[in-house]
C-alpha positions in Angstrom: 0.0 0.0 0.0 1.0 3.2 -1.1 1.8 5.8 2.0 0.3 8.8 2.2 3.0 11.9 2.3 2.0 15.6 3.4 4.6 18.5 3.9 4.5 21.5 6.8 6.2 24.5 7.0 6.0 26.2 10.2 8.6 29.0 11.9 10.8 27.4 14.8 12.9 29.7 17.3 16.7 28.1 17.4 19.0 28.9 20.1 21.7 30.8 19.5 24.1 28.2 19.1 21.6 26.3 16.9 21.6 29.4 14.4 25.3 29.2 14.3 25.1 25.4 13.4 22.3 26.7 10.4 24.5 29.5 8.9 27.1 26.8 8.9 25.5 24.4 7.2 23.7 26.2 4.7 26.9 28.4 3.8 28.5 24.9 3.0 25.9 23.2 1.4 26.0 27.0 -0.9 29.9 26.7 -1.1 29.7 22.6 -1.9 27.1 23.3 -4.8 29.1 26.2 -6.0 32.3 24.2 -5.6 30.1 21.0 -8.2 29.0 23.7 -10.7 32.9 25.0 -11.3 34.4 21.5 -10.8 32.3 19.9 -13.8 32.9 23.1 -15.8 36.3 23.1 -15.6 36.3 19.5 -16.6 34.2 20.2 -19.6 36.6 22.7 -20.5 39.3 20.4 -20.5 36.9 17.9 -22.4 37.1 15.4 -19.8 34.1 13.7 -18.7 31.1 15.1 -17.2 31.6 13.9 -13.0 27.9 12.8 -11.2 26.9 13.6 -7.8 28.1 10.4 -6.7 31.3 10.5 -8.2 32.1 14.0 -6.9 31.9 12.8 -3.5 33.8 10.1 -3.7 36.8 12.3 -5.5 36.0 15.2 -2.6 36.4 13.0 0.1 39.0 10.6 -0.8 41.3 12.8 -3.4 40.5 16.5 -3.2 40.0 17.1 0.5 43.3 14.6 2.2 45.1 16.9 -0.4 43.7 20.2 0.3 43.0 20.0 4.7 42.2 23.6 4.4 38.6 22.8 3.3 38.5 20.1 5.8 36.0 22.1 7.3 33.1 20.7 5.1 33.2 17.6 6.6 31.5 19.9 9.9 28.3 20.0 8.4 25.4 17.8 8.2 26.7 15.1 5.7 23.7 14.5 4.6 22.5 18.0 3.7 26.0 18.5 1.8 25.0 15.5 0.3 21.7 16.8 -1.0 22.9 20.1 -2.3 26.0 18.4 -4.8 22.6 16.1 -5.8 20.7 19.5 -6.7 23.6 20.5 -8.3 23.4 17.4 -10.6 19.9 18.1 -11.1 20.6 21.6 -12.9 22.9 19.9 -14.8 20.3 17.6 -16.0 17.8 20.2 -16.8 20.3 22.8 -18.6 21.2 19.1 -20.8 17.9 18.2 -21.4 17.1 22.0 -22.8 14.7 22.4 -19.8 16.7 25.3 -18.4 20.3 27.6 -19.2 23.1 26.6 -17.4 23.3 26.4 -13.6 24.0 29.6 -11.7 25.9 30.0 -9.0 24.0 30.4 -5.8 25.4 33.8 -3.9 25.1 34.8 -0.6 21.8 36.6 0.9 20.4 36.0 -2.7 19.6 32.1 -3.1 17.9 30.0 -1.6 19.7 27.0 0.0 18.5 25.1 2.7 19.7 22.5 5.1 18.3 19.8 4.3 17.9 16.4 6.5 16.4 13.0 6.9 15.3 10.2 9.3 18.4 7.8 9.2 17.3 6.4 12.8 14.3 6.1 15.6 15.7 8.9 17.5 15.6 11.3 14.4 13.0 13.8 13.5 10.7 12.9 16.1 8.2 15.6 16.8 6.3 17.5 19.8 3.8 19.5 20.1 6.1 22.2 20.8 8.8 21.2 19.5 11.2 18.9 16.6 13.8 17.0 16.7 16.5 18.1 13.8 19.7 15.5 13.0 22.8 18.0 14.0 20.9 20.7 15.5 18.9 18.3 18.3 15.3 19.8 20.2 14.1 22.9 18.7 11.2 24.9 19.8 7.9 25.4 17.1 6.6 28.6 17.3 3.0 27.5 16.5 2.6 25.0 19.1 1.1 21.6 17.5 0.8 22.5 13.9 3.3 19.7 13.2 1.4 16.7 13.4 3.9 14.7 16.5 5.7 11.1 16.6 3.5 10.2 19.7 0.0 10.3 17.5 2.2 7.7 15.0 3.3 10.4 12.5 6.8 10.3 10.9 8.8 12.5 9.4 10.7 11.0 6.6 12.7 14.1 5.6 12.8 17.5 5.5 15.3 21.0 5.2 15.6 24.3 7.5 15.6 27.6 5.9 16.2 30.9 6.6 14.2 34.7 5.2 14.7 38.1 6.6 16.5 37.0 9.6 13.7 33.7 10.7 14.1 30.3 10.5 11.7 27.8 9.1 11.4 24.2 8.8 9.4 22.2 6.2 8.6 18.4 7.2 7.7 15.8 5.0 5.4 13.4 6.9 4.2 10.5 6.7 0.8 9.5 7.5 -0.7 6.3 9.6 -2.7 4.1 7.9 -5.5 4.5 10.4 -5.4 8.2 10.0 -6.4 7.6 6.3 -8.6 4.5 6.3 -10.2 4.7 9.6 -14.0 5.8 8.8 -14.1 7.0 12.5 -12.0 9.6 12.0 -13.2 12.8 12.1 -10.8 14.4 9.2 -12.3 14.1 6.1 -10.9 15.5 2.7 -13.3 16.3 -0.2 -12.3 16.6 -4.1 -14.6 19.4 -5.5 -14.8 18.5 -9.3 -16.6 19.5 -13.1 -17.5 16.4 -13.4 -18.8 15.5 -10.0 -19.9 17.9 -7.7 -17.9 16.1 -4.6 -16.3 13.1 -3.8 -15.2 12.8 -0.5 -12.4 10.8 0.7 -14.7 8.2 2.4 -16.0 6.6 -0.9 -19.2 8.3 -1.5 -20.0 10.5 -4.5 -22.2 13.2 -5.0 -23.2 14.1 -8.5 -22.8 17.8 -9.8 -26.5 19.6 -9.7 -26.2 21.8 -12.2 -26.0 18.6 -14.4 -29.2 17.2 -13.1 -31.7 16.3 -15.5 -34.4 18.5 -14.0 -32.0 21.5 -14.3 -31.7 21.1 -17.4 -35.1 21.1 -18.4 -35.7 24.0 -16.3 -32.7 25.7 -18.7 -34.4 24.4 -22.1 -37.7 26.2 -20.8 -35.8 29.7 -20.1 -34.3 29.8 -23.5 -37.5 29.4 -25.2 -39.3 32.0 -23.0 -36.4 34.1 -24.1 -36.2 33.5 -27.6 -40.5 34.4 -27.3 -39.6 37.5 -26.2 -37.6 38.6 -28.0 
């Protein structure tokens, strides 16, 4: 069976060593993605072989960074969330190869938008509160709206997510994943309804209502009106 997957985004208040932690790992993830974009230019102007995200971290860790300690400083952040932004970086790639876009940019500080991102690797990640969530490097930190993130207690996971920063406040967007007796369990008070053309509703219980203004009745009622109409005119 198919999970069902929904995403929040809600404000959180990091201490002030956890914003430290955040600049630092989004500044790196912006250097690392920067650092892909020039590597695999410079290797295309050279004609050599275009390198994939996969690749690139393999010659980062075991080649480039044992030869260069200076930038031994990436290995600091959140592996996974340098991990994710090389993979975005392959992504443009893609794109700009397919036709779908122009070549990457370079992301620049203040004026991209880079994010930390992160995922559940074990039980005691992202686990949720009502108050507050559980982030891989940054531990506990405080929601400001107070059980608007669905929490680990009511059977809710969160499978992965990223932290992000605008105007100076921090923001974390949580992909979750949904019990199956939050979805098939008719006692359940949530209910979500599909308003369509077609059909007027059909509601996520099974049941389907038909669309009135297609009744048959309504339409004869519509006949009538254009032939009073057309009699006086």
């Amino acid at each position: 069976m198919r999970k069902l997957l929904k995403s929040f985004k809600t404000e959180i208040h990091p201490t002030e060593e956890q914003k430290v932690r955040i600049h630092k790992t989004i500044g790196t993830c912006r250097f690392i993605y920067n650092f892909y974009l020039s590597h695999n230019k410079e290797l295309y102007q050279n004609g050599e072989k275009f390198m994939s995200s996969s690749k690139f971290r393999v010659w980062l860790n075991h080649e480039y960074l044992p030869q260069h300690p200076e930038y031994l400083w990436i290995k600091e952040a959140y592996s996974k969330a340098v991990t994710q932004a090389v993979n975005h970086g392959q992504t443009a790639f893609k794109k700009f190869f397919d036709h779908e876009s122009a070549f990457p940019k370079f992301k620049k500080k203040g004026r991209s938008d880079v994010k930390m991102y992160f995922v559940k690797n074990n039980p005691k990640d992202c686990r949720c509160e009502r108050h507050r969530v559980n982030i891989p490097s940054l531990g506990w930190v405080r929601i400001k709206e107070k059980g608007y993130i669905p929490t680990t207690k009511e059977g809710y996971t969160i499978k992965s997510g990223h932290v992000s920063m605008k105007a100076g406040r921090y923001y974390v967007s949580a992909l979750i994943e949904i019990p199956d007796n939050k979805t098939a369990d008719p006692s359940n008070e949530g209910i979500g309804i599909d308003l369509g053309l077609k059909d007027f509703a059909i509601v996520s219980n099974g049941k389907t209502y038909k669309n009135i203004n297609k009744s048959a009745r309504l339409k004869k009622l519509e006949k009538r009106l254009v032939r009073e109409q057309r009699c006086l005119s």
